[in-house]
C-alpha positions in Angstrom: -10.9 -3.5 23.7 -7.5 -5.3 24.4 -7.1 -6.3 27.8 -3.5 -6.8 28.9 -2.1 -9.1 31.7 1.2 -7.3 32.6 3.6 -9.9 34.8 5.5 -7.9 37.2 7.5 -8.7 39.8 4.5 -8.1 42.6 2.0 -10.5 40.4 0.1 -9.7 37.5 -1.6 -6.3 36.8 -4.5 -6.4 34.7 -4.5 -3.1 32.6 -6.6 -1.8 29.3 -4.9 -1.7 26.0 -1.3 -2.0 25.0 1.6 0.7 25.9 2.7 1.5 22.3 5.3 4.2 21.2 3.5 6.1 19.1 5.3 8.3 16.4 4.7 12.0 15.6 6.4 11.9 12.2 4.6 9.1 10.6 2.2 6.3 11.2 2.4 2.7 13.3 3.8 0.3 11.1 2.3 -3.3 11.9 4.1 -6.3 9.9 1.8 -9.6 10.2 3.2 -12.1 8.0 1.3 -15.2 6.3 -1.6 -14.1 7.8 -4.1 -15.9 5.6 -7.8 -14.4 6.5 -6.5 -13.9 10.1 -5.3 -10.3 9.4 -8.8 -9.6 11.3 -7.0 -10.4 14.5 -4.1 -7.7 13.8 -6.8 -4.8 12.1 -8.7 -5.1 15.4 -5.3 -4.6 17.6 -4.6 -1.6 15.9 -8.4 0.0 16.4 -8.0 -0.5 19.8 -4.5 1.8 19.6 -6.2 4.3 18.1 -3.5 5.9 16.5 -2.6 6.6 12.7 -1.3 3.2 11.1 -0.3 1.1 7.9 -1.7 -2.3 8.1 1.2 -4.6 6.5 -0.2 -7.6 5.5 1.9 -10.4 3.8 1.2 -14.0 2.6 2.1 -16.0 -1.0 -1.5 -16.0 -1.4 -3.0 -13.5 -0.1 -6.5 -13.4 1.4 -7.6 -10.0 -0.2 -10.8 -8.2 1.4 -13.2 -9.0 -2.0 -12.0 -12.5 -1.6 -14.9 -13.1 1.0 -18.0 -11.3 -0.8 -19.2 -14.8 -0.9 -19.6 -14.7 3.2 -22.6 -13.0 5.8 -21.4 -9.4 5.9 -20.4 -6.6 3.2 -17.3 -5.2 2.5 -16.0 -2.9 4.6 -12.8 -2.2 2.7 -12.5 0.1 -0.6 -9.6 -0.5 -2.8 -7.7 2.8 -3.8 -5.1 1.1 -6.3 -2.2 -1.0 -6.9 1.2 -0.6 -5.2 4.4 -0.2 -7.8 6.9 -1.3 -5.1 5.4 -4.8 -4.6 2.7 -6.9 -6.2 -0.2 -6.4 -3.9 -3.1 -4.1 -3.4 -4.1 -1.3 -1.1 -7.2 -1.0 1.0 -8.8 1.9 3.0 -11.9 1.6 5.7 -13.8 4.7 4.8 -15.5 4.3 8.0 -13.0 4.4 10.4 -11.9 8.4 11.5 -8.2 7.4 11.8 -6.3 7.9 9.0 -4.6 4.5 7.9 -3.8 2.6 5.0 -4.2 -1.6 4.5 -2.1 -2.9 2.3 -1.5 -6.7 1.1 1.7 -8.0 -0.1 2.3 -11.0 -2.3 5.4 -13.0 -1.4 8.1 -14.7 1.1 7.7 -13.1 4.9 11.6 -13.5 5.1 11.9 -11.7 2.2 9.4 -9.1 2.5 10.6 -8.1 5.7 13.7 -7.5 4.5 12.2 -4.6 2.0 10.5 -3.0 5.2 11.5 -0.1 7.3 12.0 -1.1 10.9 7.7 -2.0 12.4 6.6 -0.6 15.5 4.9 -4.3 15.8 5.7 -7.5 14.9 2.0 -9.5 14.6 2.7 -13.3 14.2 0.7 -16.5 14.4 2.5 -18.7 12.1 6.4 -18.1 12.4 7.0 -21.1 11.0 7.0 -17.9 7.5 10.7 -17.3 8.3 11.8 -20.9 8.1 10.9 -23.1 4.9 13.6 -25.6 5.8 13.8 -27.7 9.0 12.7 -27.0 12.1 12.3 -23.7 13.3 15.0 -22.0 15.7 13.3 -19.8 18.9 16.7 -18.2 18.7 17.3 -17.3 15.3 13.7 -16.4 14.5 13.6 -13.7 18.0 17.2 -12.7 16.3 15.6 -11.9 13.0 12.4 -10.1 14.2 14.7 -8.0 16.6 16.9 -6.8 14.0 13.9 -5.3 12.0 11.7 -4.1 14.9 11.9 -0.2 16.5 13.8 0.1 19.5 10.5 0.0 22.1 8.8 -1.8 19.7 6.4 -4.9 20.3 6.7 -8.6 19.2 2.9 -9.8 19.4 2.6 -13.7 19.6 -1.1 -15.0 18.4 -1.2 -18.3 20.0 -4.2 -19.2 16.6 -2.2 -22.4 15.7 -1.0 -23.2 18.9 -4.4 -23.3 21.1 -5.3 -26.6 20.1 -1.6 -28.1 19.8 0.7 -29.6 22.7 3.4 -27.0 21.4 1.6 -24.1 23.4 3.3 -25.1 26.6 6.5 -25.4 24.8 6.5 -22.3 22.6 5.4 -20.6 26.1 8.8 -21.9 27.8 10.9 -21.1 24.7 9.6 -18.1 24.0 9.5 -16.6 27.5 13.0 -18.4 28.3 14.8 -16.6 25.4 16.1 -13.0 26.0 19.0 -12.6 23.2 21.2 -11.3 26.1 17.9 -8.4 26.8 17.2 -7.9 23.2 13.6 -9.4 23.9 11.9 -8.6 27.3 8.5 -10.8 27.7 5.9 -8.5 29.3 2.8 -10.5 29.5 -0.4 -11.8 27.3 -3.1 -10.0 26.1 -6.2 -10.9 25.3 -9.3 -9.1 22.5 -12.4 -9.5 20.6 -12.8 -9.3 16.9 -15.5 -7.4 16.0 -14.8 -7.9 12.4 -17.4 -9.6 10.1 -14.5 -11.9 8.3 -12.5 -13.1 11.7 -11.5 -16.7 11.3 -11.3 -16.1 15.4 -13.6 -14.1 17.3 -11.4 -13.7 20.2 -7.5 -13.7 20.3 -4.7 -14.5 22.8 -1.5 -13.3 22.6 2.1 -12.8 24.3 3.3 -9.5 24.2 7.0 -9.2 24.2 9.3 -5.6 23.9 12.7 -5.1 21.5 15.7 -3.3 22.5 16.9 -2.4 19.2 20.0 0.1 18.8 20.8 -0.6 15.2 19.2 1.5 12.3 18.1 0.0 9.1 19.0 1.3 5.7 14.9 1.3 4.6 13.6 4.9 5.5 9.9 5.3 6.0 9.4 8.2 3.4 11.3 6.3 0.7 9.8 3.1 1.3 6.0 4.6 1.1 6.0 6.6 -2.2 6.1 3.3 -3.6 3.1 1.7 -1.5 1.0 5.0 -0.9 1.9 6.9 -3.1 -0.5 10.1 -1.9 2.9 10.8 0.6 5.0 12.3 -2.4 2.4 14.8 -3.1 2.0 18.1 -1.5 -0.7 19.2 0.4 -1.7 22.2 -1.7 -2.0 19.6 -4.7 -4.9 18.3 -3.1 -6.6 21.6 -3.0 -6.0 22.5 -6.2 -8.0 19.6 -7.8 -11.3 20.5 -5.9 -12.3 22.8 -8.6 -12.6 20.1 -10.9 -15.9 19.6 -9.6 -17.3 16.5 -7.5 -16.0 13.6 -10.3 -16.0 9.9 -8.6 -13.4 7.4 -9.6 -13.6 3.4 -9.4 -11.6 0.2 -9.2 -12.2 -2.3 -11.4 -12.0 -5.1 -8.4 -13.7 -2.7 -5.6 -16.9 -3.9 -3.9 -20.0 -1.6 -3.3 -21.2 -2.2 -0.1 -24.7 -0.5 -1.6 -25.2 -2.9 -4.3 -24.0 -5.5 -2.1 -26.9 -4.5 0.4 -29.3 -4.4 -2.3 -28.6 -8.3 -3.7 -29.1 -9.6 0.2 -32.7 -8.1 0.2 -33.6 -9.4 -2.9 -32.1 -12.8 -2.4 -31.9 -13.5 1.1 -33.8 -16.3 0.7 -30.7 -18.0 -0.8 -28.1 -16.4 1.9 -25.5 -14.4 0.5 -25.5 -13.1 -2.9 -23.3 -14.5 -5.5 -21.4 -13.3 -8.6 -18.7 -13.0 -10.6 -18.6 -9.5 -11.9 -18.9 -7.8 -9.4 -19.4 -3.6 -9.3 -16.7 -1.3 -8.2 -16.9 1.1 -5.4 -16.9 4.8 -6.6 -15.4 6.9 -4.2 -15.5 10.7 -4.4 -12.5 13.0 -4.7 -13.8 15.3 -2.2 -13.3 12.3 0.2 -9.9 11.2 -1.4 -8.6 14.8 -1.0 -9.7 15.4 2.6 -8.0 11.9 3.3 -4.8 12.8 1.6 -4.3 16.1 3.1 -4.6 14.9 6.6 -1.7 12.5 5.9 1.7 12.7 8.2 4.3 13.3 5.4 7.2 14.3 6.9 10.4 15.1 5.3 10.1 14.5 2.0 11.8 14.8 -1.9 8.7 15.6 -4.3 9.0 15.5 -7.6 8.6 18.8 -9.0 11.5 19.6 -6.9 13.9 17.4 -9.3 12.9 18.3 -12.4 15.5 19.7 -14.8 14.5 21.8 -17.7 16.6 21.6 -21.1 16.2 24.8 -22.7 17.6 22.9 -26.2 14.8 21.8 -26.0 11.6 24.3 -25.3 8.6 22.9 -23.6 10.3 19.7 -22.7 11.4 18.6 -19.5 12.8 15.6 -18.3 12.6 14.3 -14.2 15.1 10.9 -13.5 12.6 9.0 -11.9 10.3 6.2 -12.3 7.0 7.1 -14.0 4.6 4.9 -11.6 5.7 6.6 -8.4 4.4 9.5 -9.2 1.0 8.7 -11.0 -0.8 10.6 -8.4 1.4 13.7 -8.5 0.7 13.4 -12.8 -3.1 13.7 -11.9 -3.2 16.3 -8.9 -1.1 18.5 -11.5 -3.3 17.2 -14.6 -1.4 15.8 -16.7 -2.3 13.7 -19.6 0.3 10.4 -19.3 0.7 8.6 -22.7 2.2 5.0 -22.0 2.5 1.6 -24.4 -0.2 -0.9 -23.6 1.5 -2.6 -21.2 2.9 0.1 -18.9 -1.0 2.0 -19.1 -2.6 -1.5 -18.0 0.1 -1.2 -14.5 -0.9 2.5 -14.4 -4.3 2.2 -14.5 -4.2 -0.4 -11.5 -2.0 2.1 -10.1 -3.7 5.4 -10.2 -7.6 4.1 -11.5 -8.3 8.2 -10.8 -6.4 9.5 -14.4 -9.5 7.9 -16.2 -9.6 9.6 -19.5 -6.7 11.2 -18.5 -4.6 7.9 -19.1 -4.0 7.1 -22.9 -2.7 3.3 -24.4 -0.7 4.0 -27.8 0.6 0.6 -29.2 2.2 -0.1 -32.5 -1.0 -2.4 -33.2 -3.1 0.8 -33.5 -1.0 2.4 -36.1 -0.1 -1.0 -38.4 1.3 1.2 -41.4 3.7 3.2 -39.2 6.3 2.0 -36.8 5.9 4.3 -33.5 9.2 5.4 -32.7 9.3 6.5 -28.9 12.6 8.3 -28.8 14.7 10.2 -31.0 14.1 13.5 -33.1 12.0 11.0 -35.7 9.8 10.3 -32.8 6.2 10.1 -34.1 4.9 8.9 -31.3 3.0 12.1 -29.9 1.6 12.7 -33.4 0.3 9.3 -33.5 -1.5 10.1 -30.7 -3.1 13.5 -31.1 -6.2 11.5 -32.9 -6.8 9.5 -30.0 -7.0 12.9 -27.6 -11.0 13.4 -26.7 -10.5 16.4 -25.5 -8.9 19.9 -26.6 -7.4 20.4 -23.1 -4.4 19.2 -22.9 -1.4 21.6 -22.2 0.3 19.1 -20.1 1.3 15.4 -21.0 3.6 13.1 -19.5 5.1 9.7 -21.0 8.5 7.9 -20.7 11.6 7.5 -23.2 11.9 4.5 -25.1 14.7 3.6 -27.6 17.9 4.9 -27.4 17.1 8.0 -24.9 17.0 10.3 -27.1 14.7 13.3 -26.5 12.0 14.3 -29.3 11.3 17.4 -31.4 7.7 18.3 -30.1 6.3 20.2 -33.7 4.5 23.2 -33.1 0.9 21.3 -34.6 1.2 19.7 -31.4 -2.3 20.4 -29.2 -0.5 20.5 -25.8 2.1 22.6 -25.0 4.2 21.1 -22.2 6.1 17.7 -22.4 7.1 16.0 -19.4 9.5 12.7 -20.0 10.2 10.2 -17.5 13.9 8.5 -17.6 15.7 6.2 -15.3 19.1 5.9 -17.3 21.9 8.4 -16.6 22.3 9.7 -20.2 19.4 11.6 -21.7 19.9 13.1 -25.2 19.5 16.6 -26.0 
């Protein structure tokens, strides 16, 4: 539990846990950039909130959760799939009752940060992320993380690198000195333990400061997270349609099972923790995935079957301007068959590992005496295809157009009967 030592003007007040604005119309957003391993420190903060969150976690090399099945422990993360917005992966704690999401980005915290809607909290140990040049600025870098922090919202300080340093009692001045004319109001230092199995610290000891924010950011939540969750573009009802498909498991190819990972420890504990290369996936039941996905905070939202234009030129064809791997998840929940080049099924499959079978590769390498053509009325592409189908049903497939945008003729030997074509150029032809 996070004990916080408030400074007011009487003394200190010693309270329990951190006064945090929580929203109703989506989740605490928590930024901690180039965390390395320490994103422990920030996960255990936001347990102690208690309220529904997404765990941003950034680095250049990130220090993913299967990255320490080498270490005393198991995994307590399962991985869910890939992010299209940003190289990374996405992690969920299917023991924890809150509804939350981890997610770990690859790349620059400056630039990252930029990409984000504005954070409820700020979590920082090494702020030395926003300045690869020179010596940092107090000034500029309190500047920068006020401009992309809610107005209320809290700068958290992990003093992790500066503990052991004779900058502690500097940063403390600085820090504590530096208002931006009230934009940043120092409130006082908290201190927790990390419960956590991985914690490169098992306690932490931070200053807590508040933004006064009045400027709005042009990143909106609910545009920002189709791309990193993408469950939030789906409807609720979508969710309750799939449960008649029966108690099916899915996987990820880089998940860890905490079972099997149990299971080597007993039979070699002799040599400490279990070792190995290939490691299993996780499977995780859609029952589970569905009761998670419906509890989600949404909000206002644009879902996809609400922009979908239907071109009667063309019967059984419709068309939808929008980018294929944002709406993976919406393609399963509605059971569609998606037909993609090698390439582009290899990102999906990352993506959405739940269309299994549902998810088809068509390459011109698997038909060497015919050219697949992807757009146009002498597409072929679909009938190249039809061999590779396993199954009889069907009636819906999805793919994207290729070529020169033209829309194919779908011939009536075709085995499904709807055709749903993904396009981000302006001019489709009918």
């Amino acid at each position: 539990m996070t004990v916080f030592f408030k400074e007011t003007t009487d003394g200190t007040l010693a309270t329990i846990g951190l006064d945090v604005n929580v929203r109703k119309d989506r989740p605490l957003l928590l930024f901690h950039p180039a965390c390395d391993r320490n994103y422990a420190s920030s996960w255990q903060l936001l347990l102690d909130i208690g309220a529904e969150f997404i765990h941003i976690c950034n680095d250049i090399g990130p220090a993913y959760p299967e990255m320490f099945r080498y270490e005393s422990g198991y995994q307590y993360f399962t991985r869910f799939g890939d992010m299209n917005r940003y190289e990374g992966q996405v992690y969920h704690n299917s023991q924890l009752e809150v509804n939350h999401r981890q997610i770990h980005i690859e790349g620059d915290a400056r630039q990252t940060l930029d990409t984000l809607p504005l954070v409820d909290i700020y979590y920082d140990d090494y702020p030395y992320a926003l300045f690869h040049e020179g010596r940092m600025d107090v000034k500029s870098y309190l500047e920068k993380i006020s401009e992309n922090v809610v107005d209320g919202g809290l700068l958290i300080f992990d003093l992790k690198n500066f503990n052991h340093s004779n900058e502690v009692e500097n940063w403390s001045h600085k820090l504590k000195q530096e208002s931006l004319g009230g934009k940043v109001e120092y409130l006082g230092r908290a201190e927790w333990l990390n419960l956590t199995d991985i914690a490169l610290h098992k306690s932490s000891t931070a200053f807590v400061f508040k933004i006064h924010n009045e400027m709005d950011k042009s990143v909106q939540f609910s545009e920002w997270v189709k791309g990193v969750i993408p469950e939030y573009s789906c409807r609720n009802w979508l969710f309750s349609n799939i449960l008649s498909k029966g108690r099916q498991k899915f996987s990820h190819i880089h998940s860890i099972s905490p079972d099997h990972y149990h299971e080597m420890w007993r039979n070699h504990i002799e040599f400490g923790s279990p070792m190995w290369s290939d490691y299993p996936a996780v499977e995780t039941s859609v029952l589970d995935y569905v009761e998670y996905g419906k509890s989600i905070k949404r909000g206002d939202q644009t879902y996809l079957d609400d922009s979908i234009k239907k071109y009667e030129k063309k019967p059984g064809i419709r068309t939808v301007k929008a980018n294929i791997f944002d709406h993976l998840h919406w393609l399963w929940l509605n059971n569609y068959t998606v037909i993609l080049r090698d390439k582009h099924e290899k990102k999906a499959r990352r993506i959405c590992p739940m269309l299994g079978q549902k998810l088809i590769s068509v390459s011109s390498n698997q038909n060497p005496n015919s050219k697949i053509r992807w757009s146009g009325d002498k597409s072929n592409a679909f009938e190249a295809i039809e061999s590779k189908l396993e199954t009889n049903d069907c009636s819906r497939v999805a793919s994207i157009i290729y070529g020169n945008g033209e829309l194919p003729t779908k011939t009536q030997s075709s085995k499904f009967d709807e055709l749903l074509i993904f396009h981000i150029d302006d001019e489709i032809k009918v």
